[in-house]
C-alpha positions as CSV (number, residue, x, y, z in Angstrom):
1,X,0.0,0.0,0.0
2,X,2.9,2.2,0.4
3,X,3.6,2.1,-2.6
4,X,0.4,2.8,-4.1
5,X,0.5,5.8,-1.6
6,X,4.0,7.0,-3.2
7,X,2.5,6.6,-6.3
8,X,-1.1,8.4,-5.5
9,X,0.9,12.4,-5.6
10,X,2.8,11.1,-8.6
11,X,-0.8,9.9,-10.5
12,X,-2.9,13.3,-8.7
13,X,0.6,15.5,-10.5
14,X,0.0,13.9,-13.9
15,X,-3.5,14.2,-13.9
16,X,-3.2,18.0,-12.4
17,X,-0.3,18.3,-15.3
18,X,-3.1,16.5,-18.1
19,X,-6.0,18.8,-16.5
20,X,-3.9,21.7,-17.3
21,X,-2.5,20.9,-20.8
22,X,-5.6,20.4,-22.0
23,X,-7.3,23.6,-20.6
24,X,-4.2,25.2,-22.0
25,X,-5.0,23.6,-25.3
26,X,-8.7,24.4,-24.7
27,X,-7.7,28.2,-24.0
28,X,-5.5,28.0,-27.4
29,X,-8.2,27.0,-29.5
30,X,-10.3,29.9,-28.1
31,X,-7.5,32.3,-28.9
32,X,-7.0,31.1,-32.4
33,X,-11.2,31.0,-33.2
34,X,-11.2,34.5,-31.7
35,X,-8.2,35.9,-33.6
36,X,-9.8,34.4,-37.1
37,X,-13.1,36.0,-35.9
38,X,-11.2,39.1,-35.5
39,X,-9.8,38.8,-38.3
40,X,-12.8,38.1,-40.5
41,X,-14.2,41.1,-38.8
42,X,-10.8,43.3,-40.0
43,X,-11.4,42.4,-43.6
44,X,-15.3,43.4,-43.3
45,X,-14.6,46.7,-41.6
46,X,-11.8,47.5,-44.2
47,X,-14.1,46.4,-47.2
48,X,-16.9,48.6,-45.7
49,X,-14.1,51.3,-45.0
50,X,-13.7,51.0,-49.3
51,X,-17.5,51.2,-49.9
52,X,-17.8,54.6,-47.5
53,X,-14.9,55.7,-49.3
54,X,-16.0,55.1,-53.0
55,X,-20.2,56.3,-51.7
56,X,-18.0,59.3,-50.3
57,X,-15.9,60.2,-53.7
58,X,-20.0,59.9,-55.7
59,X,-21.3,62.0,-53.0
60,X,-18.3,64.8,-53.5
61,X,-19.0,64.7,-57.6
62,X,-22.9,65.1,-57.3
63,X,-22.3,67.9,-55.0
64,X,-20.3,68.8,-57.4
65,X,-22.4,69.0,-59.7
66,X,-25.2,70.6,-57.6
67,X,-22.8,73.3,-57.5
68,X,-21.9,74.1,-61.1
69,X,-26.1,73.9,-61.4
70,X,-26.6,76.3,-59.2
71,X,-24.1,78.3,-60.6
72,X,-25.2,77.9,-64.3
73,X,-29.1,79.2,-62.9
74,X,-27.8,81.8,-61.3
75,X,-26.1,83.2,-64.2
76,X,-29.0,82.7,-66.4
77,X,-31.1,84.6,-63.7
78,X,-29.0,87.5,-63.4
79,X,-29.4,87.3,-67.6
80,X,-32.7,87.2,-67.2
81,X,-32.6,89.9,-65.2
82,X,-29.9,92.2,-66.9
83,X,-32.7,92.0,-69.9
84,X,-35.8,93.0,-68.0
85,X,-33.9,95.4,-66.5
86,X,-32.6,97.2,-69.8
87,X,-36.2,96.6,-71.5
88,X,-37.6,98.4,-68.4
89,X,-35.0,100.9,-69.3
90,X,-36.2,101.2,-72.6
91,X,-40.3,101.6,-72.1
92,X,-39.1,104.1,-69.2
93,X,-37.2,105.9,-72.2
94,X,-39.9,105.5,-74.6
95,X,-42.5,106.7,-72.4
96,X,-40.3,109.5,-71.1
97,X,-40.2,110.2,-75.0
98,X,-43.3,110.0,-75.8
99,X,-44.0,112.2,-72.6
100,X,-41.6,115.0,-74.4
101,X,-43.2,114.9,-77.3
102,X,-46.8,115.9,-75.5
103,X,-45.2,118.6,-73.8
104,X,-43.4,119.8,-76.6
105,X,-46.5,119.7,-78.7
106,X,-48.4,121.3,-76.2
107,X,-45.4,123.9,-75.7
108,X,-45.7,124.5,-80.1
109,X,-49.5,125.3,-79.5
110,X,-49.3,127.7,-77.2
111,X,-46.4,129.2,-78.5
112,X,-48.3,129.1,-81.9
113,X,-50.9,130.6,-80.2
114,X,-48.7,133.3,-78.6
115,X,-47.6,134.0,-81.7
116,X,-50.4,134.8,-82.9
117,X,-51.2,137.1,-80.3
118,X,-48.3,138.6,-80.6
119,X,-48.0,139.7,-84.0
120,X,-51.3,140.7,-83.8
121,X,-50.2,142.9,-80.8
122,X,-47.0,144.1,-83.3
123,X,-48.9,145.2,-86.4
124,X,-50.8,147.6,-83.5
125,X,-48.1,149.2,-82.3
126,X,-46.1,149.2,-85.3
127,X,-43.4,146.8,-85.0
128,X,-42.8,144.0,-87.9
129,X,-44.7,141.3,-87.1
130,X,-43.8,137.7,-87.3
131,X,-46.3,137.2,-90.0
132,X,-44.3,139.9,-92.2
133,X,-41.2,137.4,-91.9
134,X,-42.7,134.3,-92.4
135,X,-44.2,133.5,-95.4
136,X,-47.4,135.7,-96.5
137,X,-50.2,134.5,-95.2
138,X,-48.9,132.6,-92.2
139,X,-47.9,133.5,-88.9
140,X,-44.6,131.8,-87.4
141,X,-44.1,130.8,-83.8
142,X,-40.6,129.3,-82.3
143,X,-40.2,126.9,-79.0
144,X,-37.4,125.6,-77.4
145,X,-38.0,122.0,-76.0
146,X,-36.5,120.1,-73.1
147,X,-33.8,118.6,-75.1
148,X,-32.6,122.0,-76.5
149,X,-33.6,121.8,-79.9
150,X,-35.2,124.8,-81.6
151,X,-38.4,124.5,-83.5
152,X,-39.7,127.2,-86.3
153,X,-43.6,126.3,-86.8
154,X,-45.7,128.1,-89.4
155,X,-49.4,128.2,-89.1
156,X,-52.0,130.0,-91.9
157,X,-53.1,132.7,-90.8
158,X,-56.4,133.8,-89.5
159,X,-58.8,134.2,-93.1
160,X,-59.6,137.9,-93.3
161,X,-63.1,138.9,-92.5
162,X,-65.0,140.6,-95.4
């Protein structure tokens, strides 16, 4: 029995030493199933890393694009607007025109009218009348519009009375 006793640490050692390897061995397997998991999840992170990168680059170019779009719309407004700007300029100056021209016509009729008077007023008191230097038989009236041009307008003359 002594011997089986001598021999009992000897046997508990080896299986202690057995127990051990083989949760060593157990514990390596782990390791190694963990690392290739790992590592399986390392090559899916960098292949989605390449997918953010290349949904990144089509995102920069359709900005991109959205950019020069807004720039080409904002030049063809400010066209847009340069022209209705100059042809409001234009119906200002063609109204402002036509405006003149009432004034300036209004401006020949009473002078016209003036004229009249006056060289009615002349040929009483004995100065040459306008009528004289006209042509016979017409009375002549000048104006001076906005634009500084001088007119000459020569109307008949009032038809004698019998």
């Amino acid at each position: 029995m002594r011997q089986i006793f001598s021999a009992l640490p000897v046997m508990v050692l080896a299986i202690a030493v057995a127990g051990c390897v083989s949760r060593n061995e157990q514990q390596a397997e782990q390791a190694e199933a963990a690392a290739a998991k790992a590592q399986q999840a390392a090559a899916h992170a960098q292949q989605s890393a390449a997918q953010a990168t290349e949904a990144a680059n089509k995102a920069t170019e359709a900005a991109d694009r959205a950019t020069k779009a807004v720039q080409d719309a904002t030049q063809e407004i400010n066209r847009v607007a340069d022209h209705l700007d100059q042809m409001e300029r234009d119906r200002e100056a063609a109204t402002h025109g036509r405006r003149l021209s009432h004034v300036t016509n209004a401006a020949r009729r009473a002078a016209a009218a003036r004229g009249t008077t006056a060289s009615a007023s002349a040929s009483s008191s004995g100065a040459p009348s306008a009528q004289a230097s006209a042509s016979p038989g017409g009375a002549a009236a000048a104006s001076v519009t906005s634009d500084g041009v001088t007119t000459s307008i020569v109307a008949p003359a009032p038809s004698p009375k019998n």
